[in-house]
PQR file of N, CA, C, O and H, with PARSE charges and radii, in Angstrom:
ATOM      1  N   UNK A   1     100.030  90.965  87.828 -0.4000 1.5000
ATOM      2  CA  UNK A   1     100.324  89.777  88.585 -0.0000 2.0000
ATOM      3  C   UNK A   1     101.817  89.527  88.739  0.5500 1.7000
ATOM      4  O   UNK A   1     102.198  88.777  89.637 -0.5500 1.4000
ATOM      5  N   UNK A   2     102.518  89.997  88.075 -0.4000 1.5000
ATOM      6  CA  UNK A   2     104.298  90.093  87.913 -0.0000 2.0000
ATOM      7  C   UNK A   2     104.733  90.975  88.547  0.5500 1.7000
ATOM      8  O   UNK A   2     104.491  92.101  88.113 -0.5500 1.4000
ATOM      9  H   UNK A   2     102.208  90.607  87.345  0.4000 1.0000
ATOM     10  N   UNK A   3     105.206  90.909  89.287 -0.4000 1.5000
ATOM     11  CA  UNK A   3     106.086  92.395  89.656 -0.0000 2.0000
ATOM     12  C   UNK A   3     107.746  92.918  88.547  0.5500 1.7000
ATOM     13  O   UNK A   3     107.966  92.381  87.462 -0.5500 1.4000
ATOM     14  H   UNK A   3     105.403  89.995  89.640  0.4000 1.0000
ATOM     15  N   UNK A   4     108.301  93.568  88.910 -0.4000 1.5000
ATOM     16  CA  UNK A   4     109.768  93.668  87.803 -0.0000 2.0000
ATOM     17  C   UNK A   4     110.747  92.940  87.856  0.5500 1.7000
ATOM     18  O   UNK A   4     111.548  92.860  86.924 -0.5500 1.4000
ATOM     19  H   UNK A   4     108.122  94.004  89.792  0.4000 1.0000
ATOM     20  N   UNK A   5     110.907  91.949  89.510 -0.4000 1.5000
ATOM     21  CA  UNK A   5     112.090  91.096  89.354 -0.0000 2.0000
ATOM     22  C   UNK A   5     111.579  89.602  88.480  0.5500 1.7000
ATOM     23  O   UNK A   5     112.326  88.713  88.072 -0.5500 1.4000
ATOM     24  H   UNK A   5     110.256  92.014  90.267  0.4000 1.0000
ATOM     25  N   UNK A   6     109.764  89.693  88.336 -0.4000 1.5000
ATOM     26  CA  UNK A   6     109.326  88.564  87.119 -0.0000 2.0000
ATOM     27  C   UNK A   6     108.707  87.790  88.045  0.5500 1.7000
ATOM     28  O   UNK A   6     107.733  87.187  87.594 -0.5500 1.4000
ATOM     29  H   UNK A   6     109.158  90.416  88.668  0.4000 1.0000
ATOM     30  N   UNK A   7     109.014  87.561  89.484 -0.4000 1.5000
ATOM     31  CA  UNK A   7     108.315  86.839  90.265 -0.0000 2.0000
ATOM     32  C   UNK A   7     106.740  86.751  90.354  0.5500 1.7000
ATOM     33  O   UNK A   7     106.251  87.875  90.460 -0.5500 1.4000
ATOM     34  H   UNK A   7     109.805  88.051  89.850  0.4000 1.0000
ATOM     35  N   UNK A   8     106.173  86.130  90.345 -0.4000 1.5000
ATOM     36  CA  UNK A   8     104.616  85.922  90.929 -0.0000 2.0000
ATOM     37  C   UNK A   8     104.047  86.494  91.712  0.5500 1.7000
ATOM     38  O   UNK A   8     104.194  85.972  92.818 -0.5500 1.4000
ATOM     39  H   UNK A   8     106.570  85.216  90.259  0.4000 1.0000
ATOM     40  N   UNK A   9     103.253  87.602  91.723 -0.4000 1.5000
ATOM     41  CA  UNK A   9     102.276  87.809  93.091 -0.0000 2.0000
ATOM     42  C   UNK A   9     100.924  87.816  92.951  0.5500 1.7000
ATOM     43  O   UNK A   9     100.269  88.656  92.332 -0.5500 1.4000
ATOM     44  H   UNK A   9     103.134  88.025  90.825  0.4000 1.0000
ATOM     45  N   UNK A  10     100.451  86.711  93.631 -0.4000 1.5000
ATOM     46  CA  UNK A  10      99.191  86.413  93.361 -0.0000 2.0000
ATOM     47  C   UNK A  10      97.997  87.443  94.264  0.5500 1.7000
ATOM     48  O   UNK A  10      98.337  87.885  95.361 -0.5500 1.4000
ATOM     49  H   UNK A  10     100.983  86.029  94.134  0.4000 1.0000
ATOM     50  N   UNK A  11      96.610  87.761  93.696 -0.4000 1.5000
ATOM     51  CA  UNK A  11      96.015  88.756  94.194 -0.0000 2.0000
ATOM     52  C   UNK A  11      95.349  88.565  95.399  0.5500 1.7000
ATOM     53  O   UNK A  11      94.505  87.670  95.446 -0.5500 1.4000
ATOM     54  H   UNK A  11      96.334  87.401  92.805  0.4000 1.0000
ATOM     55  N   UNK A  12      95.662  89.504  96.760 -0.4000 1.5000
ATOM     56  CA  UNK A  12      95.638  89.166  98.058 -0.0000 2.0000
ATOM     57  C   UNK A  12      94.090  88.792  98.685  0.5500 1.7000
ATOM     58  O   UNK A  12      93.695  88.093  99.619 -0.5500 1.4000
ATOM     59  H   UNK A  12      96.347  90.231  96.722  0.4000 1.0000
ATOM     60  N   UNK A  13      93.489  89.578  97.732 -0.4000 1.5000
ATOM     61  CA  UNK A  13      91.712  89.558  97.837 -0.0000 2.0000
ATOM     62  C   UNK A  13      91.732  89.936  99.109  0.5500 1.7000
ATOM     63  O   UNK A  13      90.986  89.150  99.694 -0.5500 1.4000
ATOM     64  H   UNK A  13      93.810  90.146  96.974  0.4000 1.0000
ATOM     65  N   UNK A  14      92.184  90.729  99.892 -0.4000 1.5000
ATOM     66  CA  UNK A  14      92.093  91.731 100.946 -0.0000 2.0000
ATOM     67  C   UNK A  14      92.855  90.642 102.639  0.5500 1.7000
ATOM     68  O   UNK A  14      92.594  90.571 103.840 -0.5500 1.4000
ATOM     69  H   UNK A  14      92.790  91.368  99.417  0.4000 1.0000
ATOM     70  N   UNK A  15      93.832  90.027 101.682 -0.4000 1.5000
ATOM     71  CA  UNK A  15      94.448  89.321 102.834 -0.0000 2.0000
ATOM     72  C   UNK A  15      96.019  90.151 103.092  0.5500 1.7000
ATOM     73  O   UNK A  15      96.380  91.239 102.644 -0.5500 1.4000
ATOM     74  H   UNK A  15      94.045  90.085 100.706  0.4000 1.0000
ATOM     75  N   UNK A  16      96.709  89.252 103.920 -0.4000 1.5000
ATOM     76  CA  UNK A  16      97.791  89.588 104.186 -0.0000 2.0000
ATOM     77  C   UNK A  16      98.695  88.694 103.191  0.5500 1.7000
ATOM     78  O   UNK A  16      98.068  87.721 102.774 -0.5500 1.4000
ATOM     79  H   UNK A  16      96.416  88.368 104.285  0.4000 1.0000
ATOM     80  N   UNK A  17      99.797  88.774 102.791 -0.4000 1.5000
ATOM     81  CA  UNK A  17     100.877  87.865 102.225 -0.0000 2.0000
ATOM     82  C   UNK A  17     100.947  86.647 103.280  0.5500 1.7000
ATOM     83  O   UNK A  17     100.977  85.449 102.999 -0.5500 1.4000
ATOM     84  H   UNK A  17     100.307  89.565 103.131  0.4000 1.0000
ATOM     85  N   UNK A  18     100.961  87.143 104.360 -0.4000 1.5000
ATOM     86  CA  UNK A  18     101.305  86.074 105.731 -0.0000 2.0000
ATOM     87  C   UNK A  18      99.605  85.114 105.746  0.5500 1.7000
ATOM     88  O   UNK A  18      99.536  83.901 105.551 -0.5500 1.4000
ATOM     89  H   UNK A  18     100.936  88.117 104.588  0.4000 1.0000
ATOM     90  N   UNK A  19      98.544  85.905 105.988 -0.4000 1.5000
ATOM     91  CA  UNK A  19      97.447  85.187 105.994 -0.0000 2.0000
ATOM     92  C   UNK A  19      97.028  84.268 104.669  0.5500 1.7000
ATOM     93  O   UNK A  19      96.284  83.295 104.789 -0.5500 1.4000
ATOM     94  H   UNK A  19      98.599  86.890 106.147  0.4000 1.0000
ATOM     95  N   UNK A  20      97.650  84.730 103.257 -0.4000 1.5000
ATOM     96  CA  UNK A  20      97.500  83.801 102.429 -0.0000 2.0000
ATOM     97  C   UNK A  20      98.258  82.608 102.470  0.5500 1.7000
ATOM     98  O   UNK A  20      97.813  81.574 101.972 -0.5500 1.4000
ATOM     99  H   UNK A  20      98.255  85.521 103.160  0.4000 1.0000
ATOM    100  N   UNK A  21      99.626  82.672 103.151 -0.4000 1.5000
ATOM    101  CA  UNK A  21     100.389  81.489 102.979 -0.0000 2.0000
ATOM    102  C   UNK A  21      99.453  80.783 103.669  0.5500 1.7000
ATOM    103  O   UNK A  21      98.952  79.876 103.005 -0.5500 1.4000
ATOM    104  H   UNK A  21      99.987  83.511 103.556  0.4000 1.0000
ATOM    105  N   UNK A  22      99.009  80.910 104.899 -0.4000 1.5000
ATOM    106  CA  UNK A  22      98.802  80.199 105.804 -0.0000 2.0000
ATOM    107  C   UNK A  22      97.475  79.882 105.195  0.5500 1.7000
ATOM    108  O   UNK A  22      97.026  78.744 105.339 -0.5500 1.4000
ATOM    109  H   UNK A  22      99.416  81.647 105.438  0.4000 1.0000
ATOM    110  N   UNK A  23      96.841  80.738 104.562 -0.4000 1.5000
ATOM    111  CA  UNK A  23      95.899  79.449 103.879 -0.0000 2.0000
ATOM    112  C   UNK A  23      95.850  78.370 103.170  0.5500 1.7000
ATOM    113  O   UNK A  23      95.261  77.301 103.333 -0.5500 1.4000
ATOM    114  H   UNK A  23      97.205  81.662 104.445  0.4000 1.0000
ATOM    115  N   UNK A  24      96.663  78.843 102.211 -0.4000 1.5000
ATOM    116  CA  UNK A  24      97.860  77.829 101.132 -0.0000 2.0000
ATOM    117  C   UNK A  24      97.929  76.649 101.810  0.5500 1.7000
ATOM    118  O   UNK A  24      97.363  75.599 101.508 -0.5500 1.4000
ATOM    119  H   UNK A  24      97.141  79.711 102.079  0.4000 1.0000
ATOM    120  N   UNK A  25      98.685  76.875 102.793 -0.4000 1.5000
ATOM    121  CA  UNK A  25      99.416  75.871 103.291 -0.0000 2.0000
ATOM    122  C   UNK A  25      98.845  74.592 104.298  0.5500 1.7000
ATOM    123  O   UNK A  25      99.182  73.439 104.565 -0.5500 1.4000
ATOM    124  H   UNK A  25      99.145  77.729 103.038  0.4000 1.0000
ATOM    125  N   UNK A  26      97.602  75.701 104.734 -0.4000 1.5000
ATOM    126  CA  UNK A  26      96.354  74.755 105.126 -0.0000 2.0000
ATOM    127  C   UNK A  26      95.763  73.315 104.420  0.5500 1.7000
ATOM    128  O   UNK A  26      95.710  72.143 104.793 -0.5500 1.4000
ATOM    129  H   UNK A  26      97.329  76.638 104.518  0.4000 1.0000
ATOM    130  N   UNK A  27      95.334  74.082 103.148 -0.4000 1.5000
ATOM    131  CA  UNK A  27      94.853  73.673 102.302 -0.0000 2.0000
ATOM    132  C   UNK A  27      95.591  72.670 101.724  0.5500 1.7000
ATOM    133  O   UNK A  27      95.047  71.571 101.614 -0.5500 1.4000
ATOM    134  H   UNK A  27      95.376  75.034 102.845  0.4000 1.0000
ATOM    135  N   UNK A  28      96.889  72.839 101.270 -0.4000 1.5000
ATOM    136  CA  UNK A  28      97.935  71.571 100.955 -0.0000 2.0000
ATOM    137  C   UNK A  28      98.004  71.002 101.722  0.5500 1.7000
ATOM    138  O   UNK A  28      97.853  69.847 101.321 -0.5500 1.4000
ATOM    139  H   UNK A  28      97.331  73.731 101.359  0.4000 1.0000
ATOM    140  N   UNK A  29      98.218  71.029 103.144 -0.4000 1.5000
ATOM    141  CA  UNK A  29      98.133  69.806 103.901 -0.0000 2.0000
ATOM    142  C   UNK A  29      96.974  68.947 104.269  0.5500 1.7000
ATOM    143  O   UNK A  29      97.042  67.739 104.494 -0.5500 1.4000
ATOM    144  H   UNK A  29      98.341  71.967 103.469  0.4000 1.0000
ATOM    145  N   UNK A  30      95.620  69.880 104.318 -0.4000 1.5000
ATOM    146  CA  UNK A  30      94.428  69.063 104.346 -0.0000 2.0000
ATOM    147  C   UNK A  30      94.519  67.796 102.906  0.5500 1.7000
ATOM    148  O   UNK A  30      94.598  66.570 102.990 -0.5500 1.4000
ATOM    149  H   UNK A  30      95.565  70.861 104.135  0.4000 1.0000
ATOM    150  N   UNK A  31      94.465  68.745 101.573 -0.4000 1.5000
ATOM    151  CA  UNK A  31      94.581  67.705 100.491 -0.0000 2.0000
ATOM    152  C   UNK A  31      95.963  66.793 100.424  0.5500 1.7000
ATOM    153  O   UNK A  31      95.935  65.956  99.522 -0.5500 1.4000
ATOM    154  H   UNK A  31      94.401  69.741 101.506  0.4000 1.0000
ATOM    155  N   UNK A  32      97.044  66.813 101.146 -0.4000 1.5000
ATOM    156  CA  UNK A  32      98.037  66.104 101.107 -0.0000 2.0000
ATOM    157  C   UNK A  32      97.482  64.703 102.370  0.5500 1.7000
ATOM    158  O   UNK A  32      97.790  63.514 102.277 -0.5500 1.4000
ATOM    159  H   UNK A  32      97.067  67.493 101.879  0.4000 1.0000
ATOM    160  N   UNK A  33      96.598  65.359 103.493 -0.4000 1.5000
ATOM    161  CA  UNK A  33      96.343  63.961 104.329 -0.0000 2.0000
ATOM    162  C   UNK A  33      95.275  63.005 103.748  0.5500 1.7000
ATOM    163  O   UNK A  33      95.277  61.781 103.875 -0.5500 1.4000
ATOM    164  H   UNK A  33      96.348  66.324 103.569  0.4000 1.0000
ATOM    165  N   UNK A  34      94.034  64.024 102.855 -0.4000 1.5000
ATOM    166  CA  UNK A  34      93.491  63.113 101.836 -0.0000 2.0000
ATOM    167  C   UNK A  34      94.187  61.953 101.156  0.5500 1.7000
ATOM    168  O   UNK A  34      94.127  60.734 101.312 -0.5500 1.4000
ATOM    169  H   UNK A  34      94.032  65.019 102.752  0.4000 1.0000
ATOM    170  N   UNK A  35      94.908  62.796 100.301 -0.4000 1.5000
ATOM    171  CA  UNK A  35      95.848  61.421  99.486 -0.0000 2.0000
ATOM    172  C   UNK A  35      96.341  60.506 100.389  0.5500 1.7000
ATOM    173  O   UNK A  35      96.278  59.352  99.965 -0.5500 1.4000
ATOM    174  H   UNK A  35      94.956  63.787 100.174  0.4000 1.0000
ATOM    175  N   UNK A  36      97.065  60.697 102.088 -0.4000 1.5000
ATOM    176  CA  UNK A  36      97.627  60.074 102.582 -0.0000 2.0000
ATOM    177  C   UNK A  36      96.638  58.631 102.863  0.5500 1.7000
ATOM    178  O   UNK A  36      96.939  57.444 102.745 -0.5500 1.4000
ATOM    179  H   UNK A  36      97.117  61.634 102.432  0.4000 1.0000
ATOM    180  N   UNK A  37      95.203  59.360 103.326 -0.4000 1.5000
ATOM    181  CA  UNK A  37      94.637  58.378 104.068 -0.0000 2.0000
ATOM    182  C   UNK A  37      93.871  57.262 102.659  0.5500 1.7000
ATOM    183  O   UNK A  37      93.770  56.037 102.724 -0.5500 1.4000
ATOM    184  H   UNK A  37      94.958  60.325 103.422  0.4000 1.0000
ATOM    185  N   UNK A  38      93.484  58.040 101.632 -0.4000 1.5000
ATOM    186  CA  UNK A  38      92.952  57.102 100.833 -0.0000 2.0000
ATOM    187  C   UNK A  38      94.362  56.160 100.252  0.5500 1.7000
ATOM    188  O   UNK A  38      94.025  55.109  99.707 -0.5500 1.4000
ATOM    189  H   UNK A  38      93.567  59.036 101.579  0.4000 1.0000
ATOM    190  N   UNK A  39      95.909  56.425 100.311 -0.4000 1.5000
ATOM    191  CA  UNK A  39      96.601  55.475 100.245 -0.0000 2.0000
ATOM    192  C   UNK A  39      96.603  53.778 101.306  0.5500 1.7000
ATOM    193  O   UNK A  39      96.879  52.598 101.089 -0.5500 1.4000
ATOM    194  H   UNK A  39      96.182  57.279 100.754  0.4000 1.0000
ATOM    195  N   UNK A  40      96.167  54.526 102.355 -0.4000 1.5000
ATOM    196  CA  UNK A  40      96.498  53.779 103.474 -0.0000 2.0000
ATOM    197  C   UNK A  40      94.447  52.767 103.455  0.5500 1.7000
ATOM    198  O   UNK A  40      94.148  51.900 104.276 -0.5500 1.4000
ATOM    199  H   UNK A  40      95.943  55.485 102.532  0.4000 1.0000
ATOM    200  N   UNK A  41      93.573  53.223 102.430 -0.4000 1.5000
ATOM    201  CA  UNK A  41      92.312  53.050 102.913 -0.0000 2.0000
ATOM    202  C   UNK A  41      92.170  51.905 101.990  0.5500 1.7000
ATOM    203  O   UNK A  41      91.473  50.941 102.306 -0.5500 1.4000
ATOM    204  H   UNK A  41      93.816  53.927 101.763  0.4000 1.0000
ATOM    205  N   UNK A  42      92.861  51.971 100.751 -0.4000 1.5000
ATOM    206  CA  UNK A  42      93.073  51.136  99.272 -0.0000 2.0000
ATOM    207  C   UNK A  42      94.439  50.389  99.163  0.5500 1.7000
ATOM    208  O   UNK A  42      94.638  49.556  98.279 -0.5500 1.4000
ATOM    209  H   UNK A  42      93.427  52.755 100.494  0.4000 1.0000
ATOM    210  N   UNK A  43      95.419  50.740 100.149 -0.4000 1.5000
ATOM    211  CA  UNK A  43      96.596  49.974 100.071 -0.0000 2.0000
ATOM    212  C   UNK A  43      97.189  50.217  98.592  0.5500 1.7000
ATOM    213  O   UNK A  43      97.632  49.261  97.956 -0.5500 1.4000
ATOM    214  H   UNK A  43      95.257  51.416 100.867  0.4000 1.0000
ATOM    215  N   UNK A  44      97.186  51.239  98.177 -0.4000 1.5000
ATOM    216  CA  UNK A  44      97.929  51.623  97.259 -0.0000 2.0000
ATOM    217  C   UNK A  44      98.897  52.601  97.303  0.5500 1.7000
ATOM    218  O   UNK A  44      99.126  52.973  98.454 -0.5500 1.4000
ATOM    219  H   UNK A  44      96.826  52.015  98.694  0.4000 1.0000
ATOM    220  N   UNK A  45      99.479  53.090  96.533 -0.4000 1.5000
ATOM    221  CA  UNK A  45     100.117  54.151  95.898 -0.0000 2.0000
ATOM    222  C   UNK A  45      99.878  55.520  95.102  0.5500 1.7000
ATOM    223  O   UNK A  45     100.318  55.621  93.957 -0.5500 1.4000
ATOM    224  H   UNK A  45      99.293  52.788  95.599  0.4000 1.0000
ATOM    225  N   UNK A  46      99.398  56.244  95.518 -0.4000 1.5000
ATOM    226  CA  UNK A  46      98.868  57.164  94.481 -0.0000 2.0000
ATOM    227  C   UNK A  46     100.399  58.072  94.584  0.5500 1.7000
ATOM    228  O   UNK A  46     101.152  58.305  95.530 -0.5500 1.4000
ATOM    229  H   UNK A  46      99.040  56.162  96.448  0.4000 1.0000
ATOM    230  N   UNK A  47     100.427  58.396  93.298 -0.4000 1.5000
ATOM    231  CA  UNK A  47     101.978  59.449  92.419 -0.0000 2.0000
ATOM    232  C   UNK A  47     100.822  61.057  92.222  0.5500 1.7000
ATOM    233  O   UNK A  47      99.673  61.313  91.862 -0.5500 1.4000
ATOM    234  H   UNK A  47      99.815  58.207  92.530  0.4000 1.0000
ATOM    235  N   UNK A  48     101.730  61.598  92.596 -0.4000 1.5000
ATOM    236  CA  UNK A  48     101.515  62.882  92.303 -0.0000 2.0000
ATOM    237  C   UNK A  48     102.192  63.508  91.040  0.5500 1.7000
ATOM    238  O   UNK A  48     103.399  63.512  90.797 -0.5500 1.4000
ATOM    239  H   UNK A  48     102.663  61.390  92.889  0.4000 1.0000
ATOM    240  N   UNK A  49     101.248  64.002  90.332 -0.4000 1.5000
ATOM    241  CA  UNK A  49     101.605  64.432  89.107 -0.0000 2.0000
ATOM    242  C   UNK A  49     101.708  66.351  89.602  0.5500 1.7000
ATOM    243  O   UNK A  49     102.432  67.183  89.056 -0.5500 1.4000
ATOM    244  H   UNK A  49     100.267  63.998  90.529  0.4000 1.0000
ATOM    245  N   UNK A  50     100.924  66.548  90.543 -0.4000 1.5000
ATOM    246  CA  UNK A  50     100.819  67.942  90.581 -0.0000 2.0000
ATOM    247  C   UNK A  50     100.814  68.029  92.028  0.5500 1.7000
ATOM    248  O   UNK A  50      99.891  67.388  92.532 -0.5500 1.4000
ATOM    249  H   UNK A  50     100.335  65.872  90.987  0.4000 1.0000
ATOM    250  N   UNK A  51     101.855  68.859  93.153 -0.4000 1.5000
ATOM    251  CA  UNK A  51     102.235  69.182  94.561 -0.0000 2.0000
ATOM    252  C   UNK A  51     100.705  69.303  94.874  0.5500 1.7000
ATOM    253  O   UNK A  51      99.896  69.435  93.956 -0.5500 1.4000
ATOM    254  H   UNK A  51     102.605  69.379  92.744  0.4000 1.0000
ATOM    255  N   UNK A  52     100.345  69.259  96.118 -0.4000 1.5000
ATOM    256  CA  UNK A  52      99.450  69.495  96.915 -0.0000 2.0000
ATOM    257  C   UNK A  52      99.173  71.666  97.081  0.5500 1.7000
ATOM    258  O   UNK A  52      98.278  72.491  96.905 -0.5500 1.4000
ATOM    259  H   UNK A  52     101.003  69.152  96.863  0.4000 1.0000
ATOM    260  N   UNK A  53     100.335  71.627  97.430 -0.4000 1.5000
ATOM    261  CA  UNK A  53     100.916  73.084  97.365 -0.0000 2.0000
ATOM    262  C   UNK A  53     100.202  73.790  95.978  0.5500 1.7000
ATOM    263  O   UNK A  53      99.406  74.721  96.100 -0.5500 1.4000
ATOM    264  H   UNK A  53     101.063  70.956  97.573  0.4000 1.0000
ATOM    265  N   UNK A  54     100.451  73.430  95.118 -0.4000 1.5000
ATOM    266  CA  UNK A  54     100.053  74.084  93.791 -0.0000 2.0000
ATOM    267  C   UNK A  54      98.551  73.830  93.389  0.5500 1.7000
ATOM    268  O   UNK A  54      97.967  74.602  92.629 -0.5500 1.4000
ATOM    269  H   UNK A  54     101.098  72.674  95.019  0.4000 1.0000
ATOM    270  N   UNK A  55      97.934  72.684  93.945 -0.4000 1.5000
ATOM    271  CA  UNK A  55      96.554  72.529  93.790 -0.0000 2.0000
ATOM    272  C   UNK A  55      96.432  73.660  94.523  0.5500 1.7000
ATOM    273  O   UNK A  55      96.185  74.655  93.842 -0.5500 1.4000
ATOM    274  H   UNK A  55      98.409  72.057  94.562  0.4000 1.0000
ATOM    275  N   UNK A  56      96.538  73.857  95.868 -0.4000 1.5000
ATOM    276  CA  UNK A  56      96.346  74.549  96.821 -0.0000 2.0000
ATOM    277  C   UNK A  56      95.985  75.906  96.213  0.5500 1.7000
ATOM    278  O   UNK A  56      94.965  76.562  96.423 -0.5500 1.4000
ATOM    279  H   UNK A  56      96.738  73.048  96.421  0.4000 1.0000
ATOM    280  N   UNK A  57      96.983  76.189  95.447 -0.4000 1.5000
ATOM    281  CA  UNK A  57      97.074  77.817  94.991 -0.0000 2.0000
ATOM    282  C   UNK A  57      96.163  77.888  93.873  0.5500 1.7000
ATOM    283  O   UNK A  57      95.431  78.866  93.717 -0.5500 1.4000
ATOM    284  H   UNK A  57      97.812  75.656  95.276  0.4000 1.0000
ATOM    285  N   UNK A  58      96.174  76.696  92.926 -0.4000 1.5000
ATOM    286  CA  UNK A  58      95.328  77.101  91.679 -0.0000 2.0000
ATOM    287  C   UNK A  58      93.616  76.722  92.120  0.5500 1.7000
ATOM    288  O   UNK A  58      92.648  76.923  91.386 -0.5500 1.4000
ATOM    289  H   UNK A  58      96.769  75.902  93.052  0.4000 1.0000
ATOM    290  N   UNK A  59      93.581  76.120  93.540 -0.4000 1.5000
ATOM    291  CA  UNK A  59      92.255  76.589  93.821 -0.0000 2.0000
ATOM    292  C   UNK A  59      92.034  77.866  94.442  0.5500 1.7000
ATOM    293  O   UNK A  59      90.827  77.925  94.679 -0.5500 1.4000
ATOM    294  H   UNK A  59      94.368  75.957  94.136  0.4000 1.0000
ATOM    295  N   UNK A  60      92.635  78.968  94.839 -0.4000 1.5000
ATOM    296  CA  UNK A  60      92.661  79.937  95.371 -0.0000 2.0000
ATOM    297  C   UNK A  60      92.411  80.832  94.146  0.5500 1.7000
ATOM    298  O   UNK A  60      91.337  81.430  94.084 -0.5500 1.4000
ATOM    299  H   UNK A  60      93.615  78.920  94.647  0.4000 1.0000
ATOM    300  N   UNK A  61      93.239  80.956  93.253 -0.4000 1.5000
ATOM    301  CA  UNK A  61      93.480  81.906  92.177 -0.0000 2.0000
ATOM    302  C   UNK A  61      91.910  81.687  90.983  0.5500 1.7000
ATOM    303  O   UNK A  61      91.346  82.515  90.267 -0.5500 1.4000
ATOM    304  H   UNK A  61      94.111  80.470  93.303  0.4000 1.0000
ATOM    305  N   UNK A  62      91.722  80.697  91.146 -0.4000 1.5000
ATOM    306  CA  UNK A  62      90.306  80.075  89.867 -0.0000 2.0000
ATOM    307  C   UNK A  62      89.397  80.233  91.236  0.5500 1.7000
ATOM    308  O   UNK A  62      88.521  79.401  91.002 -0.5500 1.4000
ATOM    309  H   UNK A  62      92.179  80.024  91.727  0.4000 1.0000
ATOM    310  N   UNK A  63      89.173  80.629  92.139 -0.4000 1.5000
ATOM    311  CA  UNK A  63      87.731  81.183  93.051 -0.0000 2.0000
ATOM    312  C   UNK A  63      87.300  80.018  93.495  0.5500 1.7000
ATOM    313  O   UNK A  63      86.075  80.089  93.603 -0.5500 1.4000
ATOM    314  H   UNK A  63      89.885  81.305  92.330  0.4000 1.0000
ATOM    315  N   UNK A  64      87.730  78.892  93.833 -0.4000 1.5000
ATOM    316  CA  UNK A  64      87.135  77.749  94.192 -0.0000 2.0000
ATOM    317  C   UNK A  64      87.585  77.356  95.613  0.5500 1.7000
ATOM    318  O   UNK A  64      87.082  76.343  96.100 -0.5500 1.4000
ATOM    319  H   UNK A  64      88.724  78.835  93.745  0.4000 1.0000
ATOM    320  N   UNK A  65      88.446  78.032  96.294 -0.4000 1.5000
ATOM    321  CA  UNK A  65      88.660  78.079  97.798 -0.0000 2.0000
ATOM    322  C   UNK A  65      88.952  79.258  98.538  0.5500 1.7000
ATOM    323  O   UNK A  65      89.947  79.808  98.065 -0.5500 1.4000
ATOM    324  H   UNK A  65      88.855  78.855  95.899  0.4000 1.0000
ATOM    325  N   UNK A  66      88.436  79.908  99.590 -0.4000 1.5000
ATOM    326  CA  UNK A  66      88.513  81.420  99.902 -0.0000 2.0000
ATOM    327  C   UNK A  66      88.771  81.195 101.642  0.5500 1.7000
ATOM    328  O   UNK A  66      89.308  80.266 102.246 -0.5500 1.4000
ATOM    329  H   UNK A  66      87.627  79.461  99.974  0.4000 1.0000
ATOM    330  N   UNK A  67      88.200  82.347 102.084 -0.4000 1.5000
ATOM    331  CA  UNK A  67      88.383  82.176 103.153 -0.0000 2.0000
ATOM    332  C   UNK A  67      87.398  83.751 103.133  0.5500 1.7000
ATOM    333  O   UNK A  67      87.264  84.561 102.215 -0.5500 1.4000
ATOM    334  H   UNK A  67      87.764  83.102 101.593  0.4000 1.0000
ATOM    335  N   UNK A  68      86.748  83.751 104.712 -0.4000 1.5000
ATOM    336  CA  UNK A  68      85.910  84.595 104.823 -0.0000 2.0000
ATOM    337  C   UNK A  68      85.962  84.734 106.293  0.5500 1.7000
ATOM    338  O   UNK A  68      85.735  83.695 106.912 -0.5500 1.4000
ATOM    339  H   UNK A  68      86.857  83.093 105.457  0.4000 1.0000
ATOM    340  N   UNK A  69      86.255  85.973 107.100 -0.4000 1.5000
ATOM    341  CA  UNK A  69      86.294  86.256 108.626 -0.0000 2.0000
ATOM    342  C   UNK A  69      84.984  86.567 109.325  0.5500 1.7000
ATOM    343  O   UNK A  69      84.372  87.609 109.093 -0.5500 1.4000
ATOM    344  H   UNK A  69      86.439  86.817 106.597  0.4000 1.0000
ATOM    345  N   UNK A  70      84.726  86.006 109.850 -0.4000 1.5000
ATOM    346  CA  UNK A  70      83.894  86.049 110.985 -0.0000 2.0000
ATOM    347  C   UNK A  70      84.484  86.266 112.703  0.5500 1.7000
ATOM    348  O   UNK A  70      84.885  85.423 113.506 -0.5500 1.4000
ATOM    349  H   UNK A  70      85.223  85.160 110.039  0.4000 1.0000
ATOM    350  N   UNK A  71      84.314  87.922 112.840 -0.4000 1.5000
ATOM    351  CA  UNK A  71      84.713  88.214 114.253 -0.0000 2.0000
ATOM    352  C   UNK A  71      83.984  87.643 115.195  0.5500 1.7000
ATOM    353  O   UNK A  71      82.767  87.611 115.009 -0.5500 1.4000
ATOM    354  H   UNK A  71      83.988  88.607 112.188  0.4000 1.0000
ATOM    355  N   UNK A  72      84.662  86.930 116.691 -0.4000 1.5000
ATOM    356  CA  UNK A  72      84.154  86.497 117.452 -0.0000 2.0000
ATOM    357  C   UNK A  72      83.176  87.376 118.812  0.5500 1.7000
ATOM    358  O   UNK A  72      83.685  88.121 119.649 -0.5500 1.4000
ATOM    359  H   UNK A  72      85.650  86.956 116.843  0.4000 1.0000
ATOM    360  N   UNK A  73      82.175  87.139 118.744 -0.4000 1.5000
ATOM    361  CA  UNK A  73      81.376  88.023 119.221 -0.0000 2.0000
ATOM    362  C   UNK A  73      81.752  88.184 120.814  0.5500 1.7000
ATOM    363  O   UNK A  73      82.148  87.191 121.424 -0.5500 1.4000
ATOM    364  H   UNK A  73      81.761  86.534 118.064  0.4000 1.0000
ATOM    365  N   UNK A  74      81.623  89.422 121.457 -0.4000 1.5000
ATOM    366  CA  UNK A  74      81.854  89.581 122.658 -0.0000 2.0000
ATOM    367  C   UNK A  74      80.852  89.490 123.865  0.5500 1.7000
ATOM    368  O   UNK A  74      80.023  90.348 124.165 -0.5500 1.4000
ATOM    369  H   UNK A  74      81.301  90.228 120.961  0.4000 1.0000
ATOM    370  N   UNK A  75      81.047  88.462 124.413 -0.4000 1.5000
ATOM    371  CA  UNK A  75      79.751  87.856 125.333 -0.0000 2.0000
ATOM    372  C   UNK A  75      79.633  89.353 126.904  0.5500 1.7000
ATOM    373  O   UNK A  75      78.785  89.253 127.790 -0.5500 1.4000
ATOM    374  H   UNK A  75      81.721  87.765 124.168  0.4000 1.0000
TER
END
């Protein structure tokens, strides 16, 4: 999971580096408009203890969010 400069590379499960961000990043923003709207639904404040971004990833890495292709069929 380390490469030698120590950095992180998380396992692609047959994606691209580019197609995982973009799942990532999906995913943090879907759960980042959650928080937004239940702020705005309760008139509160909710604090983030943990980025949206990093939920994002540690649901990816623990098997609890994926992604699966389905080619579009040719009529």
């Amino acid at each position: 999971m380390e490469d030698k400069s120590g950095l992180f590379t998380p396992p692609l499960g047959g994606l691209t580096k580019y197609e995982l961000v973009l799942l990532i990043s999906k995913r943090a923003h879907y759960l980042n408009q959650m928080r937004i709207d239940l702020q705005k639904k309760y008139r509160v404040h909710l604090i983030e203890k943990v980025k949206p971004t990093m939920v994002a990833l540690k649901e990816y890495l623990n098997g609890e969010y994926g992604y699966t292709y389905e080619p579009e069929e040719k009529q």
